[in-house]
C-alpha positions in Angstrom: 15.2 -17.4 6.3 15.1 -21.0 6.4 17.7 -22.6 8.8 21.3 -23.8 6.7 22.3 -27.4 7.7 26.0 -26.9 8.7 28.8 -30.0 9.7 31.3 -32.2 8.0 30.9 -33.6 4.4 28.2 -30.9 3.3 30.2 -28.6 1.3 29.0 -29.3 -2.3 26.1 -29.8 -1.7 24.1 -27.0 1.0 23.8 -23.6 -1.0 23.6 -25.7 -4.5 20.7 -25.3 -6.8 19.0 -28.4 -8.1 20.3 -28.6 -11.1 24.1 -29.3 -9.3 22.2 -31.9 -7.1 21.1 -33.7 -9.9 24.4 -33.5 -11.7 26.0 -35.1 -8.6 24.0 -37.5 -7.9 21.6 -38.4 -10.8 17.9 -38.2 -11.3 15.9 -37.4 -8.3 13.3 -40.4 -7.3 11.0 -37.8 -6.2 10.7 -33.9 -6.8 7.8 -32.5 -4.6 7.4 -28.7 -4.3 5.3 -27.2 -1.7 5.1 -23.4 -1.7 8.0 -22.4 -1.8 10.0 -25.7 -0.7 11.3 -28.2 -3.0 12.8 -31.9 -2.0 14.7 -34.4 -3.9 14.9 -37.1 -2.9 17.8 -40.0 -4.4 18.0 -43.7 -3.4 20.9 -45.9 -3.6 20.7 -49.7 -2.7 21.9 -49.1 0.4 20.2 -45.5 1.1 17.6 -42.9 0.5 18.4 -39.1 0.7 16.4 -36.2 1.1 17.1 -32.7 0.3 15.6 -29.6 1.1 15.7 -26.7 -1.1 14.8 -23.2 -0.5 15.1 -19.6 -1.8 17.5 -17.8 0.8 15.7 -14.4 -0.6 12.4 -13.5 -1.7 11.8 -14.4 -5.3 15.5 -16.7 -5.4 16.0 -20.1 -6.7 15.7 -23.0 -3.9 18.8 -23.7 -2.8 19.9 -27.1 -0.7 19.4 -25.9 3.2 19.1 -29.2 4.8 19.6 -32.6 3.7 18.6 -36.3 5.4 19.5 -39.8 5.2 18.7 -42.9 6.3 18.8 -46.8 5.4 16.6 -47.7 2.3 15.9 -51.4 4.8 14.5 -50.0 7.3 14.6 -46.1 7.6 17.4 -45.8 10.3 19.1 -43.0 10.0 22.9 -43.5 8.7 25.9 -41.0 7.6 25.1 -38.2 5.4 28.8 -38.0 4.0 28.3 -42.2 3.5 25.1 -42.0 1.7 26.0 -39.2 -0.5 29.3 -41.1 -1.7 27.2 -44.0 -2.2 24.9 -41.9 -4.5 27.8 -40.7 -6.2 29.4 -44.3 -6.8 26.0 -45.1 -8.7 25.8 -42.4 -11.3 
């Protein structure tokens, strides 16, 4: 079982599918699957997230699991809970 990202400001978004992702934050600049991993990844001007999606069971849809933001600049890594509100504010 994949490890479950767990801390402030994640609620709404681990354990949803990709089709609540994309209603949250809009169309997904990227969507790569690999086996049985999928990642979205939405940009902002001020950010770029990434989230991981996998099946919690055998056979399941991908869920969110793990999720990863950073400055669109320069790559740093900034607040999740930030970025996703940003995300939010564009849609």
């Amino acid at each position: 079982m994949p490890e479950i990202q767990s801390g402030p400001g994640l609620s709404g978004v681990i354990r949803e599918d990709a089709r609540s992702l994309v209603r949250q934050f809009g169309d997904p600049r990227l969507d790569v699957t690999e086996g049985d991993m999928r990642k979205l990844q939405f940009a902002a001007p001020a950010c770029v997230m990434d989230i991981y999606l996998y099946p919690l069971r055998p056979g399941g849809e991908p869920v969110a699991t793990w999720l990863e933001a950073r400055r669109a600049s320069d790559g740093a890594e900034v607040d999740r809970y930030s970025c996703m509100q940003a995300l939010r504010r564009q849609r």
